[in-house]
C-alpha positions in Angstrom: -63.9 -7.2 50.9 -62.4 -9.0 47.6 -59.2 -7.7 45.7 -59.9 -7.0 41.9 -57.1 -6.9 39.9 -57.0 -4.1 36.4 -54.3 -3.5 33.9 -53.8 0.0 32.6 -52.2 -0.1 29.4 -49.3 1.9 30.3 -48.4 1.7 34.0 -49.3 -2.2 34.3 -51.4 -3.7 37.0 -52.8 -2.5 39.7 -55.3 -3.6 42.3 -58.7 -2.2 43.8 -60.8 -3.3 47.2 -64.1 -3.5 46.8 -67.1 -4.9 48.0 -67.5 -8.7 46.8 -69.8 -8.2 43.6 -69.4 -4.7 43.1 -66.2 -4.2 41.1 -66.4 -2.5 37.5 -65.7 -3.5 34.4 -63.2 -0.5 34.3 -60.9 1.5 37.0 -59.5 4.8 36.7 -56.0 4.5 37.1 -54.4 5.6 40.2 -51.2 7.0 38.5 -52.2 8.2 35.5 -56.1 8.5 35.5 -56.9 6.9 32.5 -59.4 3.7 32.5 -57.7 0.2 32.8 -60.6 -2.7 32.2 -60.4 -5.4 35.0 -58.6 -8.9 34.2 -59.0 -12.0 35.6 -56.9 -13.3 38.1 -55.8 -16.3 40.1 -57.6 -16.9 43.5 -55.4 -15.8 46.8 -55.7 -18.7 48.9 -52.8 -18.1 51.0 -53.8 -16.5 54.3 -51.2 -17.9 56.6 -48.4 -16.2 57.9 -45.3 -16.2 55.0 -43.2 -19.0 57.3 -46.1 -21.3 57.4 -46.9 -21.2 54.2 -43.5 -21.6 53.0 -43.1 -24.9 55.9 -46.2 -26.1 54.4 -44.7 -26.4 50.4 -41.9 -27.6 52.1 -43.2 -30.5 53.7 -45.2 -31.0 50.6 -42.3 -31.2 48.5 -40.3 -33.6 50.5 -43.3 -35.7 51.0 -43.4 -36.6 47.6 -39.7 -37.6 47.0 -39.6 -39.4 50.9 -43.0 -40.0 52.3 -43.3 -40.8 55.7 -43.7 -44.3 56.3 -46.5 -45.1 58.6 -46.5 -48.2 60.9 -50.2 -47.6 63.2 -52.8 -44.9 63.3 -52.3 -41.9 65.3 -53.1 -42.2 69.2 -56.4 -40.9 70.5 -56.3 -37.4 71.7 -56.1 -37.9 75.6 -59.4 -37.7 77.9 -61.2 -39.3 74.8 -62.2 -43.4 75.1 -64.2 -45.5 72.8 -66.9 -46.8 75.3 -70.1 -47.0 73.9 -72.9 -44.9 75.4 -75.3 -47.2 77.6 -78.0 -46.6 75.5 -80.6 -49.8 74.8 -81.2 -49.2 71.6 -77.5 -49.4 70.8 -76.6 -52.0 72.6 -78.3 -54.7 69.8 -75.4 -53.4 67.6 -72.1 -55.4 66.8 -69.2 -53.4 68.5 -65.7 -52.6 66.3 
């Protein structure tokens, strides 16, 4: 279901779920009935709980006044090594 947004001319925006593709060019509006012609609006691409998203601009913010300084890659995840499979066709092939 996508969110499309209209604007009645006297009680201001107001929004309508529909069925992606399907939304009118015009919306009765739900106070006062009369037709409100759709606008276009920004994307919603938050979809994280309110705390995350507000951690995530955080970190965001104060990683471009102090970015984290980084001295070697991250580990490998545990259980995970970087043996080659034994596999003659690969073994002609310079290793890392």
């Amino acid at each position: 279901m996508a969110i499309y947004e209209y604007c009645c001319a006297q009680d201001g925006v107001f929004e309508v779920m529909r069925r992606m593709g399907t939304a009118e060019p015009t919306a009765a509006c739900p106070t006062c009935g009369a037709e409100a012609p759709r606008i276009v609006s920004a994307p919603r691409v938050r979809s994280a709980s309110r705390g995350a998203w507000h951690a995530a601009v955080e970190r965001a913010d104060n990683s471009r006044y102090e970015p984290a300084v980084v001295s070697s890659p991250p580990p490998l995840p545990r259980g995970r090594s970087n043996v080659l499979p034994l596999t003659p066709v690969l073994r002609g092939l310079p290793r890392p």
